[in-house]
KEDOMI-117692 format. One record per atom (N, C-alpha, C, O): residue in one letter; x, y, z; atom name. Coordinates in steps of 0.2 Angstrom, whole numbers. Atoms other than C-alpha are relative to their C-alpha. Layout:
r a	east X	north Y	up Z	a CA
...
//
This chain:
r x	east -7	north -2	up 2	a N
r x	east -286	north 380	up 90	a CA
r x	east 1	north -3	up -7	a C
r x	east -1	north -8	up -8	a O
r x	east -1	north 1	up 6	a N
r x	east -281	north 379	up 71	a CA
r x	east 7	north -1	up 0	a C
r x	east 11	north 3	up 3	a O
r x	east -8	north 0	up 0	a N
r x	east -264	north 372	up 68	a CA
r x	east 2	north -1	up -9	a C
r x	east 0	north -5	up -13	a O
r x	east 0	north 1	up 7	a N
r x	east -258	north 375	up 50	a CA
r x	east 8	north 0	up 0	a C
r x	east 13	north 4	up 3	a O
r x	east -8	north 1	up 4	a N
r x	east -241	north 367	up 41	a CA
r x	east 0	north 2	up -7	a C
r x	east -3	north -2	up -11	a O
r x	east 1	north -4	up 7	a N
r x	east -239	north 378	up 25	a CA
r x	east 5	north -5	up -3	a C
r x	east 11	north -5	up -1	a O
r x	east -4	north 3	up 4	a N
r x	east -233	north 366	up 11	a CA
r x	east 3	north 5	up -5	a C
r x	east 9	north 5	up -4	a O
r x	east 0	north -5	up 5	a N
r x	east -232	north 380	up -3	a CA
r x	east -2	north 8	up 1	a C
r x	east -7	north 7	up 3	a O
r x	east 2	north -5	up 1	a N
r x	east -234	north 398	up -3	a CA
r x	east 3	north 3	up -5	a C
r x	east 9	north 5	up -3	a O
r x	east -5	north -4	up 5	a N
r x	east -227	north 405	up -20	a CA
r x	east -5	north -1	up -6	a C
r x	east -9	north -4	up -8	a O
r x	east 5	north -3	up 7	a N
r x	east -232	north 413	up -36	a CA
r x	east 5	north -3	up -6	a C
r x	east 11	north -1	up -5	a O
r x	east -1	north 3	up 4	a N
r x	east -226	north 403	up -50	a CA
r x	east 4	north 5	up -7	a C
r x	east 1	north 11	up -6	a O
r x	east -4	north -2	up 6	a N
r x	east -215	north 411	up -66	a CA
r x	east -7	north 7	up -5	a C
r x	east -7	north 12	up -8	a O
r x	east 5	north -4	up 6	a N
r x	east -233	north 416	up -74	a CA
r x	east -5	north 5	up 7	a C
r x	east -11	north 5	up 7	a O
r x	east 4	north -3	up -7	a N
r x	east -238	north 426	up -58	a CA
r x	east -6	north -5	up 5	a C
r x	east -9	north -4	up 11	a O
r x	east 6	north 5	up -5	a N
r x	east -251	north 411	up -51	a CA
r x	east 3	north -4	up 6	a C
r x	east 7	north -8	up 8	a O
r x	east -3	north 1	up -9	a N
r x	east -250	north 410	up -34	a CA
r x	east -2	north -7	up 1	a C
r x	east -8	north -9	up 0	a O
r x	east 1	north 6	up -5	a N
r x	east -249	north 393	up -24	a CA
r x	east -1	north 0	up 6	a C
r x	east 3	north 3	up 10	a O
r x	east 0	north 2	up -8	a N
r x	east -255	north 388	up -9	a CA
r x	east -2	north -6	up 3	a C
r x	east -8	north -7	up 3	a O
r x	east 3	north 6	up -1	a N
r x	east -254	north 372	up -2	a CA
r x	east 2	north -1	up 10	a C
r x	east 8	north 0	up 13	a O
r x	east 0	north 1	up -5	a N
r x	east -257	north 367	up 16	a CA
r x	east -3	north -4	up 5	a C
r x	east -10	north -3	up 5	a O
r x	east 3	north 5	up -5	a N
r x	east -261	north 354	up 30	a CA
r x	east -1	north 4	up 8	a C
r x	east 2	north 8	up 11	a O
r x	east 3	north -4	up -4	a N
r x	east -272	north 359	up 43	a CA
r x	east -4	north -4	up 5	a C
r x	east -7	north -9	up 2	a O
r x	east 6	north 5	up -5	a N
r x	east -283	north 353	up 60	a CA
r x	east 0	north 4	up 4	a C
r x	east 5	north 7	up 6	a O
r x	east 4	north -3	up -3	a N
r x	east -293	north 360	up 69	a CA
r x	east -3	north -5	up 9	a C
r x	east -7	north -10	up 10	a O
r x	east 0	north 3	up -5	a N
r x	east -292	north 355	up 87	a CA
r x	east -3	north 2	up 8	a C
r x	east -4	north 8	up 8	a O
r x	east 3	north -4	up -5	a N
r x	east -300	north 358	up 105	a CA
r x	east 5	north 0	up 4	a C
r x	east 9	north -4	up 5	a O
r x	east -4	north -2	up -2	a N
r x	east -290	north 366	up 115	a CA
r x	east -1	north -5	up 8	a C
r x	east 3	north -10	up 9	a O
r x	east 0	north 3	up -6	a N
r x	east -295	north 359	up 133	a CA
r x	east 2	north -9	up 0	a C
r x	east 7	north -11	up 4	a O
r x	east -3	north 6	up 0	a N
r x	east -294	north 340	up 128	a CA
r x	east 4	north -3	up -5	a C
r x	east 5	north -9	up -6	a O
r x	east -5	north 5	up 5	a N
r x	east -282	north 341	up 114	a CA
r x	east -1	north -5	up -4	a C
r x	east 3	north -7	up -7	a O
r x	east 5	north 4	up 6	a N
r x	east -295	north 330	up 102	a CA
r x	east 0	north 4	up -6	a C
r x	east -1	north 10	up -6	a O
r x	east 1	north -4	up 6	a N
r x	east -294	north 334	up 84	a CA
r x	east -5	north 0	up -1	a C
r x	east -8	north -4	up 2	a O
r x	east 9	north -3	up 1	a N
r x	east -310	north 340	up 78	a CA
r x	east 1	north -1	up -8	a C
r x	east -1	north -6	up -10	a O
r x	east -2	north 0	up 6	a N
r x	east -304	north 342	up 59	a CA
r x	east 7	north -2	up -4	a C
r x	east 11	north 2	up -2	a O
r x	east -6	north -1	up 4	a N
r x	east -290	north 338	up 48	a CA
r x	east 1	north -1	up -7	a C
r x	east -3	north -5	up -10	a O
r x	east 5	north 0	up 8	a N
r x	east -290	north 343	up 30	a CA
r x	east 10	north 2	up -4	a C
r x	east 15	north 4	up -1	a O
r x	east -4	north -2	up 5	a N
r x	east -277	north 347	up 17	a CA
r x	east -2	north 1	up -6	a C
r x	east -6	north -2	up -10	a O
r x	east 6	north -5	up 4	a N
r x	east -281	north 362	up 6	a CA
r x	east 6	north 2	up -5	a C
r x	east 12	north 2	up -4	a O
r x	east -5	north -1	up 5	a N
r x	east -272	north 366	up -11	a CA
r x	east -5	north 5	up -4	a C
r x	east -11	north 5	up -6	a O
r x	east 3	north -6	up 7	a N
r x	east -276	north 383	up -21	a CA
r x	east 4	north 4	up -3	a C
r x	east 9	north 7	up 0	a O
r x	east -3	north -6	up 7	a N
r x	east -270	north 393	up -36	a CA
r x	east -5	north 7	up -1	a C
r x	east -11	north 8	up 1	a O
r x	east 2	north -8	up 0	a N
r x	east -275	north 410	up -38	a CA
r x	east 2	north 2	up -8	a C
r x	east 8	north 3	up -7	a O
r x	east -5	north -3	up 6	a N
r x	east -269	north 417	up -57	a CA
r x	east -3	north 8	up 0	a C
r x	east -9	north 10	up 1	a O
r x	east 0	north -6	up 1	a N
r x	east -265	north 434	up -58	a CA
r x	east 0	north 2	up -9	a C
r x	east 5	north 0	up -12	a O
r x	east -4	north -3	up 6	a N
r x	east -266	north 444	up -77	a CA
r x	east 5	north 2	up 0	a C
r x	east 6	north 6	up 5	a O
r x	east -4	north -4	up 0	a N
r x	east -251	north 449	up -81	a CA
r x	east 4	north -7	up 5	a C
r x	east 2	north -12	up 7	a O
r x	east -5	north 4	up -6	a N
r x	east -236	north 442	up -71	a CA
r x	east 4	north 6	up 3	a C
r x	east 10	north 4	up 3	a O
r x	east -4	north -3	up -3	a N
r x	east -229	north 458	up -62	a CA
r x	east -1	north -1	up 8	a C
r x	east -6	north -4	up 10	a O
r x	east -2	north -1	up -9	a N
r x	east -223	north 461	up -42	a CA
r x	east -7	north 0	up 2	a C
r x	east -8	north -4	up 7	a O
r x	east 7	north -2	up -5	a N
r x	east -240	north 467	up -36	a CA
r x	east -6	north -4	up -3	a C
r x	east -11	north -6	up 1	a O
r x	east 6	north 4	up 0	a N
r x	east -251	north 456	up -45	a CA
r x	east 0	north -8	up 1	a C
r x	east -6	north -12	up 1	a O
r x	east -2	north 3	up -3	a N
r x	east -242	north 443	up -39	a CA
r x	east -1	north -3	up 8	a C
r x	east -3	north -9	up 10	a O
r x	east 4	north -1	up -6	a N
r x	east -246	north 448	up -22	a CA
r x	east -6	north -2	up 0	a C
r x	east -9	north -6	up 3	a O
r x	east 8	north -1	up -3	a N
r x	east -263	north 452	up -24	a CA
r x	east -4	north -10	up -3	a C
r x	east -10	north -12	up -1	a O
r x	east 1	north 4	up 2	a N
r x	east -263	north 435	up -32	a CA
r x	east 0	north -6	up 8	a C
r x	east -5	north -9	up 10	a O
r x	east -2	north 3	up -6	a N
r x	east -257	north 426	up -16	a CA
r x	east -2	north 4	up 8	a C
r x	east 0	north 2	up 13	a O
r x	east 4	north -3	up -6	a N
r x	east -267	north 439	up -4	a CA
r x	east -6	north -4	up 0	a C
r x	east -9	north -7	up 5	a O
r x	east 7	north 2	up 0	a N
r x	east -282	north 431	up -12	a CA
r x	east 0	north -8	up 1	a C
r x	east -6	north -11	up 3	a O
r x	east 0	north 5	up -1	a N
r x	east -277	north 414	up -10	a CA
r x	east 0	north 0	up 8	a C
r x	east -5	north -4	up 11	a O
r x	east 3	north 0	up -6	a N
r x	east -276	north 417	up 8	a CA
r x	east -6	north 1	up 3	a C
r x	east -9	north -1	up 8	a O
r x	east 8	north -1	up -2	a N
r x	east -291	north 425	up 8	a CA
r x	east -7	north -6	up 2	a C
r x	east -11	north -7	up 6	a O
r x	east 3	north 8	up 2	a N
r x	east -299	north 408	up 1	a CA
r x	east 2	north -4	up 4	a C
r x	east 0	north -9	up 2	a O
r x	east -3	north 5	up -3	a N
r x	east -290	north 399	up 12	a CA
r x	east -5	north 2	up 9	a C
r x	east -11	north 0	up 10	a O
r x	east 6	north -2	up -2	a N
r x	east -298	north 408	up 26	a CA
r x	east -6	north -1	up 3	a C
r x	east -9	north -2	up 9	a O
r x	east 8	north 1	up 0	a N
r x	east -315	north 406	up 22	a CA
r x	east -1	north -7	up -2	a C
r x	east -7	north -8	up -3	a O
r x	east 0	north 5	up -1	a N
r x	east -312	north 389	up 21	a CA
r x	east 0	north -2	up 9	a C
r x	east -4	north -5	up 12	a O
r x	east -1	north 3	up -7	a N
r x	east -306	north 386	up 39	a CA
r x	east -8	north 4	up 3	a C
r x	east -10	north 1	up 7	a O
r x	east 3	north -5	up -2	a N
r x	east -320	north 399	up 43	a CA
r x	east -7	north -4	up 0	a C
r x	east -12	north -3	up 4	a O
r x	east 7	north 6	up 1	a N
r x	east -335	north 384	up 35	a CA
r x	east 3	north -4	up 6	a C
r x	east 0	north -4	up 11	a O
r x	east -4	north 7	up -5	a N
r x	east -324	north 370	up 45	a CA
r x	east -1	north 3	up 7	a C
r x	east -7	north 2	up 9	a O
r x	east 4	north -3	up -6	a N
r x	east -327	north 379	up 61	a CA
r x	east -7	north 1	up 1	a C
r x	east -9	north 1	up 6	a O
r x	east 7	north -1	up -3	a N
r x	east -344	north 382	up 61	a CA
r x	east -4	north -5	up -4	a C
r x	east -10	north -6	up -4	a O
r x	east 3	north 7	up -1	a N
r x	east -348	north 366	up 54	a CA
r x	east 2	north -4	up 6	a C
r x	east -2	north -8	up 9	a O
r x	east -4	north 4	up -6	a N
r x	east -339	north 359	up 68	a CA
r x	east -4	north 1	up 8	a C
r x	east -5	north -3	up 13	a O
r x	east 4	north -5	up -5	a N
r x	east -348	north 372	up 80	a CA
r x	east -9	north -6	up -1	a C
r x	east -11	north -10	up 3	a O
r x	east 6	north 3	up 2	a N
r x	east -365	north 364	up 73	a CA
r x	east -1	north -5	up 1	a C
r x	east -5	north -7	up 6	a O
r x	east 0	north 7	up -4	a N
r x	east -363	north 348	up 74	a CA
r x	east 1	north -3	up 6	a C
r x	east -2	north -8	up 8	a O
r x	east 1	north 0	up -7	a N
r x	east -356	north 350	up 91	a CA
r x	east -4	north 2	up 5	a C
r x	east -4	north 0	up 11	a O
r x	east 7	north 0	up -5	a N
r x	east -372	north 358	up 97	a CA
r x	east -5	north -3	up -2	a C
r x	east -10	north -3	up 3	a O
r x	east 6	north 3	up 3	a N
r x	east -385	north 347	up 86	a CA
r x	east 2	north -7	up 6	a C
r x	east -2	north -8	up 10	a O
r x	east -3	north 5	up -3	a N
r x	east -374	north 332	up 95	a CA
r x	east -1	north -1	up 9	a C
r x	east -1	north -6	up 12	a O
r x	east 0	north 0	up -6	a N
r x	east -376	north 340	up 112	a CA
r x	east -8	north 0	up 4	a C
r x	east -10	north -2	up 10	a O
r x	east 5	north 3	up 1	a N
r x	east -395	north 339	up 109	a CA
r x	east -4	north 6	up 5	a C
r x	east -10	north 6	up 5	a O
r x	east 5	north -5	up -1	a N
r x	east -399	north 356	up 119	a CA
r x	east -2	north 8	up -3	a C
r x	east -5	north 13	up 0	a O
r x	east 1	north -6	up 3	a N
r x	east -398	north 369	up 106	a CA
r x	east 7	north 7	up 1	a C
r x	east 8	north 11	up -3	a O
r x	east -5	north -4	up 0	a N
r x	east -383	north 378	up 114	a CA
r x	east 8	north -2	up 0	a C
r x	east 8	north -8	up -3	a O
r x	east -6	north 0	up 2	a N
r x	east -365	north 378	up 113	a CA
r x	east 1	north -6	up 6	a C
r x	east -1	north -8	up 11	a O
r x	east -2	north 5	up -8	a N
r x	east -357	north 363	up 120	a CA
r x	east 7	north 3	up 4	a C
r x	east 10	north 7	up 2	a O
r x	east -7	north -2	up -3	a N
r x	east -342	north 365	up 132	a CA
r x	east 5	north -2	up -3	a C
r x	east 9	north 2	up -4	a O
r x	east -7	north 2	up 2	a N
r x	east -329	north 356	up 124	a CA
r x	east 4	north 7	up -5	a C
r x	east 9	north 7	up -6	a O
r x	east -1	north -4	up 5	a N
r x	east -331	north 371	up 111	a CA
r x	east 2	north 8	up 4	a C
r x	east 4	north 13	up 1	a O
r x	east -1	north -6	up -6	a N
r x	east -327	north 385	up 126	a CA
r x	east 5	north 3	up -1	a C
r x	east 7	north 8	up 2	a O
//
């Protein structure tokens, strides 16, 4: 389960998107946190119009994303190198 508190979401005067947010990455069965991270990204858009604004603050999520997406399967990894038989452990079920 990924549990995210969005500090920031907003694109700034000159169009550059903020994103900042506090995140953990937790196992659902015993409620143990697995990760907890605090992640801060800018994104700048050319230009400071409406849509690039967005696309500015689309890609920051994107990046955001594919950060949680390393965090999970680092977590997956070492929870099976730890489990010592090559497959998935349960706690990750």
């Amino acid at each position: 389960q990924v549990e995210i508190d969005v500090l920031t979401f907003e694109p700034d005067t000159a169009g550059t998107a903020h994103l900042a947010v506090r995140w953990l990455l937790r196992d659902v069965a015993s409620r143990q946190t697995m990760a907890e991270k605090e992640t801060r990204l800018t994104d700048s858009a050319a230009g400071g119009s409406t849509e690039q604004s967005v696309a500015s603050l689309s890609q920051a999520l994107g990046d955001f994303s594919v950060e949680i997406a390393k965090v999970i399967y680092e977590t997956v990894q070492h929870c099976i190198a730890q489990s010592g038989t090559g497959r998935q452990s349960s706690r990750l079920r």
